[in-house]
C-alpha positions in Angstrom: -28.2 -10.0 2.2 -31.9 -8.7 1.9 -32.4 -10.3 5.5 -29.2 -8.6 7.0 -30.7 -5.2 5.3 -34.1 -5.7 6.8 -33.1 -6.7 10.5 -30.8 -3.6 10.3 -33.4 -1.2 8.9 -35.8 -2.3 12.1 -33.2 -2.6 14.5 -32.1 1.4 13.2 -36.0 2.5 13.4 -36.5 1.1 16.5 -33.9 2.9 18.0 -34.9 5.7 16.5 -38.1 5.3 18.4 -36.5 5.0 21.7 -34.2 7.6 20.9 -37.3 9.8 20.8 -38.3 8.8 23.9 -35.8 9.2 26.0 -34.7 12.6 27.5 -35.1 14.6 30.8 -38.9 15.8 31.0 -40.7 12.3 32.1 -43.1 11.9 29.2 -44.8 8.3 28.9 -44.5 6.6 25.4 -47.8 7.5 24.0 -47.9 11.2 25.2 -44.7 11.3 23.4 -45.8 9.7 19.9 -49.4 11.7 20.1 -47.0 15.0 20.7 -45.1 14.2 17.4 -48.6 15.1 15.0 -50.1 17.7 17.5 -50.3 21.4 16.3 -46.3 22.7 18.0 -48.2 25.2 20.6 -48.0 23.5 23.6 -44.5 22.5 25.7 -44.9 18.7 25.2 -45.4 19.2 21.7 -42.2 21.7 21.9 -40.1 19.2 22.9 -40.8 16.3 20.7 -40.9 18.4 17.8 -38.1 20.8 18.3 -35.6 18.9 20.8 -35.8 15.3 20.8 -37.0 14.7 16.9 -34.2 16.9 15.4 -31.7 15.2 17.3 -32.7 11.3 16.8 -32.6 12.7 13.0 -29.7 13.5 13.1 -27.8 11.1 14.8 -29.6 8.6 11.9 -28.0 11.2 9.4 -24.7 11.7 10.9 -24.4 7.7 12.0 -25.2 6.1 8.7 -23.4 9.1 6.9 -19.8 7.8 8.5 -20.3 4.1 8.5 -21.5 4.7 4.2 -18.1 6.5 4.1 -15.9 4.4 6.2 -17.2 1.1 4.0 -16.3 2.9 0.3 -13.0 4.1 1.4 -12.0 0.7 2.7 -13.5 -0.8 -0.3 -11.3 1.7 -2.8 -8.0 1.8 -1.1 -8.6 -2.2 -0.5 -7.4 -1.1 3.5 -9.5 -2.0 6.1 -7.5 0.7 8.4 -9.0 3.9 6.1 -11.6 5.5 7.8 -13.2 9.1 7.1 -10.9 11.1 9.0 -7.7 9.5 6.9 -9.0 12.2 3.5 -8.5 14.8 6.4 -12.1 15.7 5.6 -13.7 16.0 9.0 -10.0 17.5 10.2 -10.8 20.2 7.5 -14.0 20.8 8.9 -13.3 21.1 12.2 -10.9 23.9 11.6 -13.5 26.1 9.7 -15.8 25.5 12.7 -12.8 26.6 14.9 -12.6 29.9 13.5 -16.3 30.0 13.3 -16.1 29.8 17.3 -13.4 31.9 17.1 -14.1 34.8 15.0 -17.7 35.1 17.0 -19.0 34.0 13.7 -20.8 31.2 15.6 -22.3 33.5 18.1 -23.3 36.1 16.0 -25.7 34.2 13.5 -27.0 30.7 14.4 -25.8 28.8 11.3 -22.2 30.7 11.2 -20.6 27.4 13.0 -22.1 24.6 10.3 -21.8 26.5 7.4 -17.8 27.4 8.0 -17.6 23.5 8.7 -19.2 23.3 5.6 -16.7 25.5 4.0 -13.4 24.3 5.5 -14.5 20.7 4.8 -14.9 21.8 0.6 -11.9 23.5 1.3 -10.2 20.4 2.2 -11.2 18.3 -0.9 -10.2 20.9 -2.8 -6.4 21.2 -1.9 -6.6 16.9 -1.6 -7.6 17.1 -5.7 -4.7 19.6 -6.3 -2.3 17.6 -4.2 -3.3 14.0 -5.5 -3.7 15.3 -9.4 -6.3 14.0 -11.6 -4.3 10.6 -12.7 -2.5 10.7 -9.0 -2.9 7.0 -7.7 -4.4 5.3 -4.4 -0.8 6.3 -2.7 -1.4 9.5 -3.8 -4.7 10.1 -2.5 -3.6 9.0 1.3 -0.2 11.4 1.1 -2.5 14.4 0.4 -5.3 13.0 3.0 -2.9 12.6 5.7 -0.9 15.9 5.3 -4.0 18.3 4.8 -5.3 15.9 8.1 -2.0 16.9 10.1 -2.5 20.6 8.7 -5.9 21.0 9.4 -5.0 19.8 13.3 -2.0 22.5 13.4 -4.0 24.9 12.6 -6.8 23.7 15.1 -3.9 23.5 17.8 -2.0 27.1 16.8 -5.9 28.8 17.4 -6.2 27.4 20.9 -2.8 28.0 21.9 -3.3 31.4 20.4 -6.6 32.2 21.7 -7.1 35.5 24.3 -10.5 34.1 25.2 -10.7 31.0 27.3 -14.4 30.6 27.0 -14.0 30.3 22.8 -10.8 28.0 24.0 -13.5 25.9 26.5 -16.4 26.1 23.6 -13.9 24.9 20.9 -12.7 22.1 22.9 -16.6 20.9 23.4 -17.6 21.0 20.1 -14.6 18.9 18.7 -16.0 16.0 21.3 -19.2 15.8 19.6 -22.4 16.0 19.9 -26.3 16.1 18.7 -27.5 18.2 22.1 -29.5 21.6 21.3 -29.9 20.8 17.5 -32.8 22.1 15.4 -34.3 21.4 12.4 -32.3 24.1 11.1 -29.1 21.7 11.4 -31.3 18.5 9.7 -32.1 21.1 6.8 -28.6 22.2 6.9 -27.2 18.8 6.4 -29.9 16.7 4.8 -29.3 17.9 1.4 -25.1 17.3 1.5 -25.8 14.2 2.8 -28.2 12.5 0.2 -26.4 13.8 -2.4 -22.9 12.3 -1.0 -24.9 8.9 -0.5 -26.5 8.8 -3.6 -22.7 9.3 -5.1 -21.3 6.2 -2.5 -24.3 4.2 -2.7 -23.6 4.3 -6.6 -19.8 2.8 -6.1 -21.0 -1.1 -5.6 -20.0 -2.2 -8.8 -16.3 -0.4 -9.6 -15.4 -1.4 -5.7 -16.4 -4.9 -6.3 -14.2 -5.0 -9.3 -11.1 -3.2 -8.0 -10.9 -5.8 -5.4 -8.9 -7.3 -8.4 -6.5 -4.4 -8.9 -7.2 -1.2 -10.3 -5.4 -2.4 -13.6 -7.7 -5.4 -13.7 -11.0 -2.9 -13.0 -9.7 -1.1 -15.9 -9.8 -4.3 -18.0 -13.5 -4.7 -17.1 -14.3 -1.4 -18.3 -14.3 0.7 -14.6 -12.8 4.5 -14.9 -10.9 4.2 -11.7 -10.3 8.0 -12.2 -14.0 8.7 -12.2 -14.4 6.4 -9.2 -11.4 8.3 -7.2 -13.6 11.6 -7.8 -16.7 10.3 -7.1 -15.6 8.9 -3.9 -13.7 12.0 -3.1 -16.6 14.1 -3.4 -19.5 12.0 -2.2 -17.3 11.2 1.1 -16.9 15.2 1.7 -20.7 15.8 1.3 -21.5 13.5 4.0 -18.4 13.5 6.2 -18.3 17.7 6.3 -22.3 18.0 6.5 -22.0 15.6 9.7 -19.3 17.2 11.4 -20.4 20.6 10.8 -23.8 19.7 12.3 -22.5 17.2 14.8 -18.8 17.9 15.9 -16.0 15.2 15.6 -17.1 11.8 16.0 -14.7 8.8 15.4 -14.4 5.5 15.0 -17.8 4.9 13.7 -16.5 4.7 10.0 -13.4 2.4 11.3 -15.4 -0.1 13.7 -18.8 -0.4 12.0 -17.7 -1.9 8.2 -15.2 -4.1 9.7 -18.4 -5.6 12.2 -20.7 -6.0 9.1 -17.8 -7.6 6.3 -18.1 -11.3 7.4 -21.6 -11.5 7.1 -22.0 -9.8 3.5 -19.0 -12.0 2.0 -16.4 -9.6 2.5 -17.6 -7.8 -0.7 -17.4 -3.9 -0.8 -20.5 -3.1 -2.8 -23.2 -4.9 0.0 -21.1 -3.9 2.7 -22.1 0.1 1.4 -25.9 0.2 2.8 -25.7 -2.3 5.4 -22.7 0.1 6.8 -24.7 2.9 6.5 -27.6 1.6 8.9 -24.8 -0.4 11.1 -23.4 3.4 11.5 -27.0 4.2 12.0 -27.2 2.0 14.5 -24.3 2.7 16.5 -24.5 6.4 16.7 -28.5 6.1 17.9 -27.3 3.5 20.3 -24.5 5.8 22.2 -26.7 9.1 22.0 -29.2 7.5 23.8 -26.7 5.9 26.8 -25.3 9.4 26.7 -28.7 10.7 28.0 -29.0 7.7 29.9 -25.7 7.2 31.9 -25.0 10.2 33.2 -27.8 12.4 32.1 -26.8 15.8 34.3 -22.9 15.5 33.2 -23.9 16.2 29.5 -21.4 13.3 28.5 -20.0 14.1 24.6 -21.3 11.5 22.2 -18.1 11.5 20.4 -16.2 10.3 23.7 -18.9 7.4 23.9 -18.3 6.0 20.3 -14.7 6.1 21.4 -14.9 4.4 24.6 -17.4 2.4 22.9 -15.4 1.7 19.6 -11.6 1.3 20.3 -12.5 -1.8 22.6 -14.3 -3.1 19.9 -11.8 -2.4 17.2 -9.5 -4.0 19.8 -10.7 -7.2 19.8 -11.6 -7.4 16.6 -7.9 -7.2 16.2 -7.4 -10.0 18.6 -9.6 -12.4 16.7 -8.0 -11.5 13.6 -4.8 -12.8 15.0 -6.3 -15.7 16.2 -7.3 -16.5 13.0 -4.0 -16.1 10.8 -1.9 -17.7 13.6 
């Protein structure tokens, strides 16, 4: 386990190397490291500092933030199908960004379109703990995820067919493809707090997911307060799912694909599979925002249609050997 950690921790910094030198402006590899410590008052130093580090942060942020959550929700609903979306989290998010757009809230102050992500992602949990209840079971928690998910995309829908202004409509429809281009360190700040708070909360959940792979009733027998492990997981999932897509737009299948790569070789167990999904997600969202700028760097290709394109195959055939293996 400590090996798989390690070659995934190197394999995640090295791509967040090369993630910092890759982009547009042809900058050699040392001009681009020296840039990173020199005083920001030159336009090399500018764009290390101010373009290409904010966004290889936050595709780290954003990438391990959806594989963490992906793992613990598969863990506690003991369904390797769950993924962050199925809370209806990011869907909730999405919408508050929607109005952001909108309203003009987004163009009228530069953090209006994060922080209403923010908002309708809090929102989201919120109306999921009403609809679920506090002693409301695992079957529960999926009804109320699913129907504020379908909600949330309604809504999304009924704006955009309602909308007077086709460049809001056009704007709207780019953000919800995702991606990490023109970020700032405003967005890392933004996030960065929501997001090690939410991990701290997940990382946390090793031990009660280990032990409700027998059965909630049996994790009660053990001494686990599933209740308390239902909130925590609630909450810590919608401080890094809604910081990520308020900062990054929707990005899927990184919290679906990623823990079911990394299960076989940690055992199958939910608690190890928690921080080596987290730098597999890492991994994966680094790796497809650097082909986005590599591929077709002057279409300005939407990472979230990479991880899709990149991630249903994959998901695909993992499918296909699973067959294999039952039949």
């Amino acid at each position: 386990m400590t090996r798989l950690l390690l070659a995934l921790g190197l394999l995640s910094l090295g791509l967040l190397t090369v993630s910092l030198l890759i982009g547009p402006a042809a900058i050699g590899p040392v001009e681009s490291l020296t840039a990173m410590m020199a005083p920001a008052d030159t336009p090399l130093a500018l764009v290390m500092q101010e373009i290409r580090l904010p966004r290889a942060i936050l595709a780290f942020m954003v990438g391990a933030s959806l594989g963490l959550a992906g793992a613990a929700m598969q863990g506690y609903l003991r369904n390797p199908l769950a993924e962050p979306g199925l809370l209806g989290i990011s869907g909730s998010a999405a919408l508050g960004a929607v109005l952001a757009i909108q309203s003009g809230l987004a163009a009228a102050f530069p953090l209006g379109l994060p922080l209403a992500a923010l908002s309708g992602a809090l929102m989201g949990v919120l109306l999921i703990t009403l609809l679920a209840g506090r002693q409301g079971g695992t079957l529960s928690l999926i009804l109320a995820g699913i129907a504020i998910s379908a909600l949330a995309s309604a809504m999304v829908s009924l704006v955009l067919n309602l909308s007077p202004n086709p460049f809001a409509t056009s704007e709207i429809v780019f953000w919800m493809m995702g991606s990490l281009a023109d970020r700032s360190m405003e967005h890392v700040v933004l996030a960065l707090p929501f997001i090690v708070i939410g991990a701290v909360m997940l990382l946390g959940l090793g031990r009660p997911l280990d032990a409700m792979t027998l059965g909630e009733d049996a994790a009660e027998a053990l001494g686990m307060r599933v209740a308390s492990v239902r909130r925590r997981l609630i909450v810590g999932a919608a401080l890094v799912v809604g910081a990520s897509t308020a900062v990054a737009g929707t990005i899927g299948f990184v919290g679906l694909v990623v823990p079911h790569l990394l299960r076989p070789l940690v055992g199958a167990m939910p608690g190890p599979l928690l921080p080596a999904s987290a730098l597999g997600g890492a991994i994966m969202v680094l790796l497809a925002d650097i082909l986005v700028r590599v591929i077709v760097p002057e279409a300005d290709l939407k990472l979230g249609v990479l991880t899709a394109l990149i991630g249903a195959p994959l998901f695909l055939h993992l499918i296909y050997q699973t067959r294999r293996t039952l039949a």
